[in-house]
N, C-alpha and C positions, 0 to 999 in steps of 0.2 A: 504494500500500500504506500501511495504516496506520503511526504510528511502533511497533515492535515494544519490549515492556520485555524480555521472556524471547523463547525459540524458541516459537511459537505453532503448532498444529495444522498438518500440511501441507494438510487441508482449505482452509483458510483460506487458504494461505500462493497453493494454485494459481488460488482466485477469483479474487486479489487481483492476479494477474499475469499470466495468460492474456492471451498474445499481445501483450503489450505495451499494453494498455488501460488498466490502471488500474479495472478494477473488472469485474463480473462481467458474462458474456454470456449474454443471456437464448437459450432454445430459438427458431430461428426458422421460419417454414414455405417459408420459400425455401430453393430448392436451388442448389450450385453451376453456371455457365457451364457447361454444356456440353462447351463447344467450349476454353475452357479450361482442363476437366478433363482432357481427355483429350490437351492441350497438351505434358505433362511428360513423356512417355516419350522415351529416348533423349538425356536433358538431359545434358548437362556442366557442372559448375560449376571455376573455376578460382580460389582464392581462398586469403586468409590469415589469422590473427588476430593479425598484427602484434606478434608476440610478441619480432622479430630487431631489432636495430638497421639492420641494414641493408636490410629491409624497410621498414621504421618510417622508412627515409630515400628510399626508392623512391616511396611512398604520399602520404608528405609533398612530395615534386616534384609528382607528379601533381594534388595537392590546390591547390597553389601553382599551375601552368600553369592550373590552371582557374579562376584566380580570387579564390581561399579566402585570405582575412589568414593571414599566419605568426602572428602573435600568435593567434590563433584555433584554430590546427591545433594550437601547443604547449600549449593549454591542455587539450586533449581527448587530447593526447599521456600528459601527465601523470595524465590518467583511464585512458587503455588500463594503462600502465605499472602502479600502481595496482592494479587488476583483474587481473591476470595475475599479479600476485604473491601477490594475495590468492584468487583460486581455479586457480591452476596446479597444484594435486590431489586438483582436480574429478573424483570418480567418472562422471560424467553426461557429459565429455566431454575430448579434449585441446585442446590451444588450440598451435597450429599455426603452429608461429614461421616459419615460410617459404611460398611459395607450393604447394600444394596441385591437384591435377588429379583429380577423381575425377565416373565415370558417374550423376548425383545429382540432381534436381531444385531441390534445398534440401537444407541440412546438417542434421540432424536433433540439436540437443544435448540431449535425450533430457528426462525426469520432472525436475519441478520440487523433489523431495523434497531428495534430495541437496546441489544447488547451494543451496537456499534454505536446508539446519542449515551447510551449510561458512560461507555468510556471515554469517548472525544468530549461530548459536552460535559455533563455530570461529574466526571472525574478527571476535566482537561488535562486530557494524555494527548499531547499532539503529535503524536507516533503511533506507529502498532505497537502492539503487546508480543509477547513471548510466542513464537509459531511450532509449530509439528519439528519442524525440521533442529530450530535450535535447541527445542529443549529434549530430543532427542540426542545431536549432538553431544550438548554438553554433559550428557549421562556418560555415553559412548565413544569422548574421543579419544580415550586412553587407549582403547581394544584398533584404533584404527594407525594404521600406518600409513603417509604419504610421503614420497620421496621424490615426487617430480610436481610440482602444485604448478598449474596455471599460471601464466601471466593474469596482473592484475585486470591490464586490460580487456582481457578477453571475460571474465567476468561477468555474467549474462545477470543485471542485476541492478545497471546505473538509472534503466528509465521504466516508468510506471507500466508499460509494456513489457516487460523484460517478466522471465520467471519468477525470479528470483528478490525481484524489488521489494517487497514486504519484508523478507529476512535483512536487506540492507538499511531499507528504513529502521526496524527496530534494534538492528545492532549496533548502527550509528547514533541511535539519538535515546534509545534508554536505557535511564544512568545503570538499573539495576546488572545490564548485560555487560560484561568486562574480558571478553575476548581482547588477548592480547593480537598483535600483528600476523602472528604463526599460527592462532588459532585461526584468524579470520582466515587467512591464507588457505589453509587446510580447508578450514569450512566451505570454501567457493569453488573449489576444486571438486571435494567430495560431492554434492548437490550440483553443481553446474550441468545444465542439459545436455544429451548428447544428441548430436543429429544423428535423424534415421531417414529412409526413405519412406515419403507420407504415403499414411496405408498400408505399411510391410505387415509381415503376421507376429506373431509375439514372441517366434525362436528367432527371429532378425530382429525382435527390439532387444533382448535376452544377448545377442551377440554383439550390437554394439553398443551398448554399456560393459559388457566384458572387454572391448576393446578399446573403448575409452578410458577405462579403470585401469586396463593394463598401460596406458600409453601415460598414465598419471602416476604408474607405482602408485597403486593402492594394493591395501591387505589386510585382513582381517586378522586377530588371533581367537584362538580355537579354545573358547570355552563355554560357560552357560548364562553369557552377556553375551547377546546381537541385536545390529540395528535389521530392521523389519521396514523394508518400503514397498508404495506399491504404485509405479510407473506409468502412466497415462501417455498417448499419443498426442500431440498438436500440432498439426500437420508435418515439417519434420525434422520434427524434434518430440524427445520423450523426454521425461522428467520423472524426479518423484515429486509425485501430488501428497504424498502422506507419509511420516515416515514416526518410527516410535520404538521403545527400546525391550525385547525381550530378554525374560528371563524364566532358564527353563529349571523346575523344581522337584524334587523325588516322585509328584503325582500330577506334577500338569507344568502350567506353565503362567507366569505373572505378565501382561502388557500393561507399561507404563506411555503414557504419550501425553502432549496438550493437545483437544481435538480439534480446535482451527483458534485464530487470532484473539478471538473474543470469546470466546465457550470455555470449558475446563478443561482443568488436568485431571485424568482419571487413571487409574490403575482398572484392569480388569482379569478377572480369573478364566484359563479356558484349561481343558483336559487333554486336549489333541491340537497339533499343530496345526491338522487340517481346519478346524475351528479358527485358528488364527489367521489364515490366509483366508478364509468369509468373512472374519469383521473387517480387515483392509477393504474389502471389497464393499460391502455393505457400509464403509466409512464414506467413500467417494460416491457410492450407486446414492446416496440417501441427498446428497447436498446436489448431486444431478437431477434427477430428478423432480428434486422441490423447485427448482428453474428450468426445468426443459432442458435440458443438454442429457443426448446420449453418452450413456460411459465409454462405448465404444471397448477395443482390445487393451487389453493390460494384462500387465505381470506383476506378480511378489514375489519379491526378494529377500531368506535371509541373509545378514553379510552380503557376498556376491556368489550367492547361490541364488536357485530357482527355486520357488516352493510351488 
């Protein structure tokens, strides 16, 4: 998102935030999976927005046994905190200080109108808040290796059009975010779009993100902390649309994410992987939908695998 000076049209405000992208999604002629469309019925989600202290200390083990720096967790700690006091009387939804069980695919925290005058006007934040990407980041850049980062310039990220310009807005302009130069560096590398040929199938979007990954020295290390994204088409070029941190446990598996700009942070419990590569999906099909845009082909991704 732009840096805002006033509350700006909610037009504007929903381009500029759909689904955690950072700028607008063009109409595509692809249609959703199928197979997982019709995936979601009968879901249960089990999950929190870390609003309890004593949640907030359940989450934080969990983040810990898996791997995640303390120093890391309390710095995103400080962003939940933050955000829950700053839209804890969010019209658009409650933020759910304990563990939660409910028949759901995906939580739905509703029109962007709302949330987006509570933070610009209400709480004049004339920036974006905390997105999918950074505060997964900042859980997960310990496990990520770069050795070849972009030039700065190539950085898809300086103009309101650009992918990536909400994560530049918010990491430029709030204070709470303290990415040093080698973080940001990393950070624009890791997330910068890859071109693909528009409308290729999703083992050609799958291989040039492997090829860009390689041409960037990226790598992952091998343990039960991974970043979890899930890559959308725009004509061509793919991205991650969504991106959040797992952690996998003796009976299932813990997702921690912020679900777009202005909504929460949630932690969610799933049993099976395959469960987690539906809610990525059901994360992006659900803010599609509420605006007309088809999901179109996409992939997820643990690390830089396929899931």
């Amino acid at each position: 998102m732009r840096k805002l000076k006033v509350f700006i049209s909610i037009l504007s405000l929903i381009i500029l935030t759909t689904a955690c992208d950072g700028n607008s999604r063009p109409q595509s002629n692809l249609t959703p999976n199928a197979s997982t469309e019709a995936g979601h019925q009968n879901t249960t989600l089990t999950y929190t927005n870390l609003g309890d202290k004593t949640v907030q200390s359940e989450v934080r083990d969990i983040l810990i046994s898996g791997g995640v720096s303390g120093k890391n967790i309390d710095k995103v700690f400080v962003w939940i905190n933050d955000f829950n006091e700053c839209m804890g009387s969010c019209e658009s939804y409650s933020i759910e200080n304990s563990w939660k069980t409910a028949a759901i695919p995906v939580v739905d925290y509703g029109e962007y109108a709302p949330m987006s005058e509570l933070w610009y006007k209400q709480n004049n934040r004339q920036y974006g808040d905390v997105l999918c990407r950074i505060a997964a980041y900042q859980l997960i850049q310990d496990n990520v290796d770069i050795q070849q980062p972009i030039d700065k310039k190539d950085w898809e990220c300086y103009s309101e059009t650009q992918w990536l310009y909400s994560d530049w807005d918010a990491i430029s302009n709030f204070s709470l975010i303290d990415f040093d130069e080698k973080e940001i560096s990393e950070y624009f590398t890791l997330f910068n779009p890859v071109t693909i040929s528009a409308g290729c199938s999703q083992d050609e979007m799958y291989q040039a993100i492997q090829s860009a990954w390689k041409s960037r020295k990226i790598s992952f290390a091998q343990n039960k902390a991974s970043l979890i994204t899930i890559w959308i088409q725009s004509e061509s070029q793919t991205a991650a649309a969504h991106a959040a941190v797992l952690i996998q446990e003796e009976q299932g598996y813990l997702l921690f994410e912020k679900t777009n700009p202005q909504s929460p942070y949630k932690a969610t419990k799933f049993s099976t992987i395959e469960q987690v590569k539906q809610y990525m999906y059901e994360s992006i099909h659900i803010e599609d939908a509420r605006y007309g845009y088809e999901t179109g082909d996409y992939i997820v991704m643990q690390n830089d695998n396929l899931l």
